[in-house]
N, C-alpha and C positions, 0 to 999 in steps of 0.2 A: 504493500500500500504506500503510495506518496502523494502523500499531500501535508506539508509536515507544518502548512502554516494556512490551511483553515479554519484553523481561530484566529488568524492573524482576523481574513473577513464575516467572523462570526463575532470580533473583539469592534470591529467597524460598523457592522450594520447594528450591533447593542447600542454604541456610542452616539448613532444619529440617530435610535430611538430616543433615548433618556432625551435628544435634542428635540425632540420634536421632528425629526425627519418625514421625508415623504412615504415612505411604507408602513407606517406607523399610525397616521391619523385613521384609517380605513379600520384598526383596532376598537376604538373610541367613539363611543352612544354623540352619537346627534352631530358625527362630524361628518362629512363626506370626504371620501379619496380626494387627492387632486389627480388630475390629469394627466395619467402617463406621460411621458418625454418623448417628443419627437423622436423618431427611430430615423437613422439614414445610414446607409453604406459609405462604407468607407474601404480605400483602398489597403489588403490583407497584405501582412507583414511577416512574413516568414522567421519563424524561430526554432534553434534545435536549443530541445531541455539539457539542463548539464549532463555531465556522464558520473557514474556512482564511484567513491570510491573505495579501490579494490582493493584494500587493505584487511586480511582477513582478521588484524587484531582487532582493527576499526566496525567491522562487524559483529565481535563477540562486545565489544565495548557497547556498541548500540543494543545487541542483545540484552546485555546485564540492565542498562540505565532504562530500559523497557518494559524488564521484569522490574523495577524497585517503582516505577511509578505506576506500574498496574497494581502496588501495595501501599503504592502512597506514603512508603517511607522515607521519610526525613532522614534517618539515620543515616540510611546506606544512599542517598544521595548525597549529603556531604562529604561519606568516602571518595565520589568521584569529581569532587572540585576541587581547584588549587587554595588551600590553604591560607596563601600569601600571594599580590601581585595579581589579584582577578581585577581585569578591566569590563567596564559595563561603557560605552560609546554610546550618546547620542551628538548632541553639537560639541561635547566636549567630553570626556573621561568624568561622569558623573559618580566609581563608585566610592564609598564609603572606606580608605584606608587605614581605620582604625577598627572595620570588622572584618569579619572574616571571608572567606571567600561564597562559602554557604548561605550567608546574613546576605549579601550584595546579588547573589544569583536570586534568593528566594524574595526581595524585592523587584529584581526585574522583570520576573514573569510575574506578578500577583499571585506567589503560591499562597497566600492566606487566604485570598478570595472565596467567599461562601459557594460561591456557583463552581468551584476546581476548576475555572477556566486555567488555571496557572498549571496543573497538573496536565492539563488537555495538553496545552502547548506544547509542554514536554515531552510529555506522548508523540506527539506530531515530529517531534525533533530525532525521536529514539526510531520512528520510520523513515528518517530521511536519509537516503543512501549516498548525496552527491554534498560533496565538500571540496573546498578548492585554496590554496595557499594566498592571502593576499602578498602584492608586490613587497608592499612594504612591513611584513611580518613574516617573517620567514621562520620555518615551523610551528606557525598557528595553522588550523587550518579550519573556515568557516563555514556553516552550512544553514539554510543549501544554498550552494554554487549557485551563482549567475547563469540565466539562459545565454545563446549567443544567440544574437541578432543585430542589426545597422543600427549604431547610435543615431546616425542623422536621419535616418529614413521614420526612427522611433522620435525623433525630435518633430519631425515634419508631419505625421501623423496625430501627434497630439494638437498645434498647432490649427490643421486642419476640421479636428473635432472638437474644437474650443473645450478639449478637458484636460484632466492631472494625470501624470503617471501615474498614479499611485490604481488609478481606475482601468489596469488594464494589466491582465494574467495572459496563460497560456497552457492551452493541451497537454497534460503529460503524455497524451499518446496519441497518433493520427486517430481521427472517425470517433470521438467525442459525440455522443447522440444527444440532440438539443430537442427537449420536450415542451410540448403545447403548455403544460402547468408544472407545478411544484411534485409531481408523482413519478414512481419508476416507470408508473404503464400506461401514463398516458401517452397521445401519438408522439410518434419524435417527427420533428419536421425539419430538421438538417442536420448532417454530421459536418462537425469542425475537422478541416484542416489543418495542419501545422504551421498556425499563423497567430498573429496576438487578437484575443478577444475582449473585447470592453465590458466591463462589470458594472452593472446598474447598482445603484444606491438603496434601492429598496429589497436587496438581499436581507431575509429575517436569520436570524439563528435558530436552530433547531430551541426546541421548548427540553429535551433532554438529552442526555450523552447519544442514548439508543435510538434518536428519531434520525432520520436520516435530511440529510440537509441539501440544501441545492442553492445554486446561484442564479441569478438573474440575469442572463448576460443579452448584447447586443452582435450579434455576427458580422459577420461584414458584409454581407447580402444585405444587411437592411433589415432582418430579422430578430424577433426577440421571443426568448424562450427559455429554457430552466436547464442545468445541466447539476451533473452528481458532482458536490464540491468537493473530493477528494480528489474528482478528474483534471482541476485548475489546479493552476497556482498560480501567483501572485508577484508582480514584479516588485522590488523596494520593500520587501519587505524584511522582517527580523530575522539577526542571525545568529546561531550560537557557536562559541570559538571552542577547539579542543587545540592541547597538544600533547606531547609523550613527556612524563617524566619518567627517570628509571623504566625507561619500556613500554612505562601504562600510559594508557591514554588519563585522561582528566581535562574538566572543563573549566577551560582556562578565562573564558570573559562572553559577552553579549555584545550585542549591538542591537540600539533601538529599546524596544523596552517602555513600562508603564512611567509616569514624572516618577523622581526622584522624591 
């Protein structure tokens, strides 16, 4: 399974709830929807998803941190962070170097959070197979990796559809099946290509772990429809850092993350 940051837009569409967002009021006695957004095509943008990597310590490592937050234990999750030296990155090195490294992770994802959205995340992270060395960190290594695709073609695209990056994922796999409603059986009325797709705002969060959840996306045909949010992912989104000490892997810092 990869989709290791569908909380990222299940953390997003919460967030322009509480706001008053537009998938929201249609919730609420005596309010009416507003009116869907204009759907238009736009020209499809070719991307390949990162590649996993093959590190087979790196995959007993994602095993174990898989098992310990399917127990939700605390314990043996601070076994697998650094100690000393864990960085948390948003605009600047925001974490706290007089705790520990457990203290500064377990603020970055909201593991307090009554809903475990901070465990979900987790979760999401312990299936994500694709990580990748940045330039300027040399044996850190972040996940997940970056899609490849045309910065400037991704510039000109946005541009074009007067929207944010932040509002636009991509297929982890060709032929994506994009459904008439929020259901696995309703009709699907197009499969996605390996191209980036626009993510509508009024994607809702499942109501529990076990509901299954969908996005709301826009194709590039001009079309709008539901797809399984495991099957996106999300550009710009969070990342979490490992590297080897003594052999073992451990989780050495975040990027992005809940305010400090």
């Amino acid at each position: 399974m990869r989709r290791p940051l569908t909380a990222v837009f299940m953390i997003a569409a919460a967030t322009m709830a509480l706001a008053g967002g537009p998938g929201w009021a249609q919730q609420l006695p005596g309010l009416k929807p507003p009116p869907p957004p204009p759907i238009k095509a736009y020209q499809p943008l070719a991307v390949t998803p990162p590649a996993p990597l093959n590190d087979p310590s790196f995959v007993a490592f994602r095993n174990q941190l898989g098992q310990i937050v399917s127990h939700k234990d605390r314990a043996g999750l601070g076994k697998l962070v650094v100690a000393q030296n864990f960085f948390w990155i948003q605009d600047k090195d925001v974490a706290d170097a007089h705790k520990s490294g457990i203290d500064n992770l377990v603020k970055a994802v909201g593991l307090d959070a009554q809903d475990d959205s901070g465990w979900q995340i987790l979760a999401g992270f312990a299936n994500e197979p694709s990580a990748a060395e940045p330039p300027q960190q040399k044996g850190v290594f972040c996940a997940p990796a970056d899609p490849n695709l045309d910065p400037n073609a991704f510039e000109e695209l946005v541009k074009a559809t007067q929207t944010d990056p932040s509002e636009w994922g991509y297929p982890i796999k060709n032929g994506v099946e994009v459904h008439a409603a929020a259901q696995p059986n309703s009709p699907v009325i197009e499969k996605l290509g390996m191209a980036l797709v626009r993510v509508l705002p009024d994607s809702s969060p499942p109501s529990s772990p076990n509901e299954p959840f969908f996005i709301h996306v826009a194709t590039p045909s001009g079309k709008a429809g539901f797809v399984d949010g495991q099957s996106i992912s999300p550009l710009g989104g969070d990342q979490m850092c490992y590297t080897k000490q003594a052999g073992a892997w451990k989780i050495t810092g975040y990027l992005g993350g809940a305010s400090p």
